[in-house]
N, C-alpha and C positions, 0 to 999 in steps of 0.2 A: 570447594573440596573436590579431587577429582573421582573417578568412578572407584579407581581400585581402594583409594581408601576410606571412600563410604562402604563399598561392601566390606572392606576388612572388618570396619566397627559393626553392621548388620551382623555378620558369622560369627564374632566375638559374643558380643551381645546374644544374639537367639540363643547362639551355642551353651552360655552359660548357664540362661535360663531352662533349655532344655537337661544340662548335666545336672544341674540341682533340682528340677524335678523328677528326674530317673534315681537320682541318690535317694529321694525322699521316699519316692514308691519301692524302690531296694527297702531301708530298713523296714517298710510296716509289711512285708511280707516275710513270710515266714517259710524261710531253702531248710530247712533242718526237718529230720524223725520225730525233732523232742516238741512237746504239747510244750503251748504257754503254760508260763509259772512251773515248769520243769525247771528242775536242774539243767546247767551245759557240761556238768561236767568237771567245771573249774572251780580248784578253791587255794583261797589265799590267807592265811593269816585267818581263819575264821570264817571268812567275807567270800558265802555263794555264789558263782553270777549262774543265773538263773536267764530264762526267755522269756522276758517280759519286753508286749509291746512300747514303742514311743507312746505318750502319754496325748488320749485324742485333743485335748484343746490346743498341745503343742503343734500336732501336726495340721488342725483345720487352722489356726493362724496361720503357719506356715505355708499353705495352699493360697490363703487369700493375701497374704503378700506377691506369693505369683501372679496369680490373679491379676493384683492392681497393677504391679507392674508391667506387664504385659499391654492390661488396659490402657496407661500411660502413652507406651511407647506408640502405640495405635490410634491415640489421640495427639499426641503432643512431638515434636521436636527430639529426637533420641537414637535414631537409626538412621546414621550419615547422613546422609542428604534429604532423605525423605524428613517434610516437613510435618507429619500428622494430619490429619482429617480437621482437625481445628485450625489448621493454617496459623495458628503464635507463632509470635517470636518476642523475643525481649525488646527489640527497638520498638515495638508497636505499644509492647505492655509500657514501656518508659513514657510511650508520649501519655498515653490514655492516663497513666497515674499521670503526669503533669496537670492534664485537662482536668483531672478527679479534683488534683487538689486543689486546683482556682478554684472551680466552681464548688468546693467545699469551703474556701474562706466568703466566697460571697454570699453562700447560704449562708455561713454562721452571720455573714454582719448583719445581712435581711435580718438573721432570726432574733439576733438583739443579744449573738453570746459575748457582745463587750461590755457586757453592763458592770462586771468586775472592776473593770480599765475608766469606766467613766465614774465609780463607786469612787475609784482611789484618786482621780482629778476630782473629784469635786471636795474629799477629805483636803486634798493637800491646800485647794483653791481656798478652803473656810478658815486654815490655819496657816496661810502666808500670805494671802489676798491683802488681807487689813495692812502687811507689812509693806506689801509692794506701794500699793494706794497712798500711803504715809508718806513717802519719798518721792513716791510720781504728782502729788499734790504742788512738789516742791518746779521753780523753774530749770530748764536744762541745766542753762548756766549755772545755777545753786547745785544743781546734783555733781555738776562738773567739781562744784571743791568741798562737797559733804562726803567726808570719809565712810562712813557706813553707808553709805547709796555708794559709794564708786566698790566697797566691797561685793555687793550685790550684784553691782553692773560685771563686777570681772568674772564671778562664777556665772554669769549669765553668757558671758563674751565666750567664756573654754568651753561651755555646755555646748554652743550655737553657732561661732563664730569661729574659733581656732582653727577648726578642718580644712579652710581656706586659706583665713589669713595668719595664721600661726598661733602660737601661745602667746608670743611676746609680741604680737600685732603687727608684725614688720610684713608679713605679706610675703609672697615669691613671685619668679614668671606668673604672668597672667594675673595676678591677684595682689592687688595694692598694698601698699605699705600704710598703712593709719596711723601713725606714729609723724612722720616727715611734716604735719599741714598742708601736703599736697593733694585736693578733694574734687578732682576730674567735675563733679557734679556740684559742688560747692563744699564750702567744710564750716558753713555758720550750724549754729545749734539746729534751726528749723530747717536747712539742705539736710543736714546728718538725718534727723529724725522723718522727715520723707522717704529719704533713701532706706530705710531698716521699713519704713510703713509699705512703700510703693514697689518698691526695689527699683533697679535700673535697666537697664538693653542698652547696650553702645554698640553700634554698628559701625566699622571702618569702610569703606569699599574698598575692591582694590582697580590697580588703577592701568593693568598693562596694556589693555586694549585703545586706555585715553595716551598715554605717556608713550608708547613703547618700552625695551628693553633698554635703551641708551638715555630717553625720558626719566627712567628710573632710576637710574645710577648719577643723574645730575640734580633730580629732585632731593635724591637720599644726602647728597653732599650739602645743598642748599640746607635742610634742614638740620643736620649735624651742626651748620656755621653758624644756626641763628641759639644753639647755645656756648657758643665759643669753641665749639670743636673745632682744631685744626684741619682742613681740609682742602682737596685743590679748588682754588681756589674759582680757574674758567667754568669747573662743571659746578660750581655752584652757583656764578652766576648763570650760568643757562638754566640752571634750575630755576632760578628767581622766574627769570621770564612766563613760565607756566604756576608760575604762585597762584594766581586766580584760580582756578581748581580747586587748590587747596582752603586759600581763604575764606572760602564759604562756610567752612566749621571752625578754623582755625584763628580767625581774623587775619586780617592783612600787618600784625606785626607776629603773627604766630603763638600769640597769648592765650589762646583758647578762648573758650563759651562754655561757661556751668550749663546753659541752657538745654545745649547738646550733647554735655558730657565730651565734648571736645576737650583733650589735654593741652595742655600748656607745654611748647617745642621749646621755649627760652631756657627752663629750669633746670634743663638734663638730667630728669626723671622720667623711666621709659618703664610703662608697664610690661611690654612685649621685648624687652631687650633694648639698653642702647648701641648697640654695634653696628657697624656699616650693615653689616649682613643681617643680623634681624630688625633694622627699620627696612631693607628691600623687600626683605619678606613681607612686612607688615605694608608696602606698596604694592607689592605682586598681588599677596593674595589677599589682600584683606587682613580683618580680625572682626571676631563676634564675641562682644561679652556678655556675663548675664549675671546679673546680684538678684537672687530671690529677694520676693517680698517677704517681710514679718510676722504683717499685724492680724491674721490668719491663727499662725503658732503661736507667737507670745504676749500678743495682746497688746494694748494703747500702755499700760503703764510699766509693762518690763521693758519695751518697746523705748519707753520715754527715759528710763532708767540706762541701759542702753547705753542713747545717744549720749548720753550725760559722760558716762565714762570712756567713752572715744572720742567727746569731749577732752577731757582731762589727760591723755594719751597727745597732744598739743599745746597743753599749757604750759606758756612761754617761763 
């Protein structure tokens, strides 16, 4: 703010608090001849006005509102530029309440105030537990074609599952389609049921520092061809020739390894895009992916229930 219009708000501000103290000291004195509770003289309809003082509670409130405000402005932020004798500001109060409130959630969890939250897990745990148990008793495969386990498994799947891979399990960029049998890490019941217990990390590297720019673009053709994508066809054999690079995760016909969560380049199924330009990217720079673990949040038998129905999300 610059000077002139910090003082302008200063002389506004003083000024008013000064005219409203001079107003107030005006009426409790008394410019007239006539005694309090005199007549003035005036009359209306009946209705005397008479000299009587402002009423003193009115006017000693009145005072100590000057007062504080005055105090305020002396303390705090309010007169242009001048920051107060307390040095606040609101960007400081914003953090300090941030700080307040963490350290207010970690008090309370020290102090034990989730016992409400663990009251009503453990009601829900004693009245659906036996049900989960029932069904997680049973083999994946068997939950895969018992109709009341794959109901369970689906409210389990939108609760926990859809925010990713959708409602209908198809998946988007980045995030697998469950539905196709195509299972980067495997897709037998016991790869399924790892994957939801352990979760996964797939790390791509990338690769422009081994390939080059022009490596890149004969690699990216190469792989396109090995699932029948039309492509020219010299840059992809020069791509062939640096295959070795790749086959270390990919195998040497480009079928992948569940081992490494290596996909499979045959199927033309591309998590990260099949297009020329997002398998470069996926050469350029890499990809990271990451599937949380489960068995933490829902336990070995919803966990197992589950697998069962993304199981069944592939039956043929």
């Amino acid at each position: 703010m610059s000077s002139f219009w910090s003082w302008w708000i200063i002389v506004l501000t003083l000024g008013s608090l000064v005219a409203i103290a001079a107003l107030l000291w005006w009426n409790m004195t008394n410019f007239t001849d006539v005694e309090e509770g005199e007549s003035m003289g005036h009359e209306f309809d009946g209705i005397v006005e008479l000299n009587n003082p402002l009423p003193k509670w009115w006017t000693i409130l009145f005072w100590i509102c000057l007062a504080w405000g005055l105090l305020y402005l002396i303390l705090y932020p309010g007169l242009g530029n001048f920051q107060g004798l307390l040095g606040w500001s609101s960007s400081n109060q914003h953090v300090r309440s941030l700080e307040e409130s963490r350290q207010a959630v970690i008090d309370a969890r020290e102090a034990g105030l989730n016992v409400a939250y663990d009251r009503e897990r453990a009601r829900a745990e004693e009245v659906y537990g036996p049900i989960f148990q029932q069904y997680a008793s049973l083999e994946i495969t068997e939950i895969a074609e018992n109709r009341e386990a794959l109901r369970i498994g689906q409210r389990l799947f939108l609760q926990n599952c859809a925010q990713c891979h959708g409602s209908d399990a198809r998946g988007s960029l980045g995030f697998p389609n469950l539905t196709d049998g195509v299972f980067n890490w495997g897709g037998s019941a016991e790869h399924v049921y790892t994957t939801l217990m352990q979760g996964r990390e797939g790390q791509m590297p990338d690769f422009l520092d081994q390939l080059g720019e022009q490596g890149i673009r004969e690699m990216t053709a190469y792989v396109l061809s090995l699932s029948g994508r039309t492509v020219d066809r010299d840059l992809a054999r020069a791509g062939e020739q640096n295959w070795a690079v790749c086959a270390a995760c990919h195998g040497p016909d480009g079928r992948g390894n569940i081992a490494l969560g290596a996909p499979d380049l045959t199927n033309n199924v591309w998590l990260y895009g099949g297009s020329q330009r997002a398998i470069e990217e996926t050469l350029l720079y890499g990809r990271n992916g990451v599937m949380p673990r489960w068995d933490a949040i829902l336990g070995e038998d919803k966990v197992k229930i589950l697998s069962g129905y993304i199981l069944s999300l592939n039956a043929d």
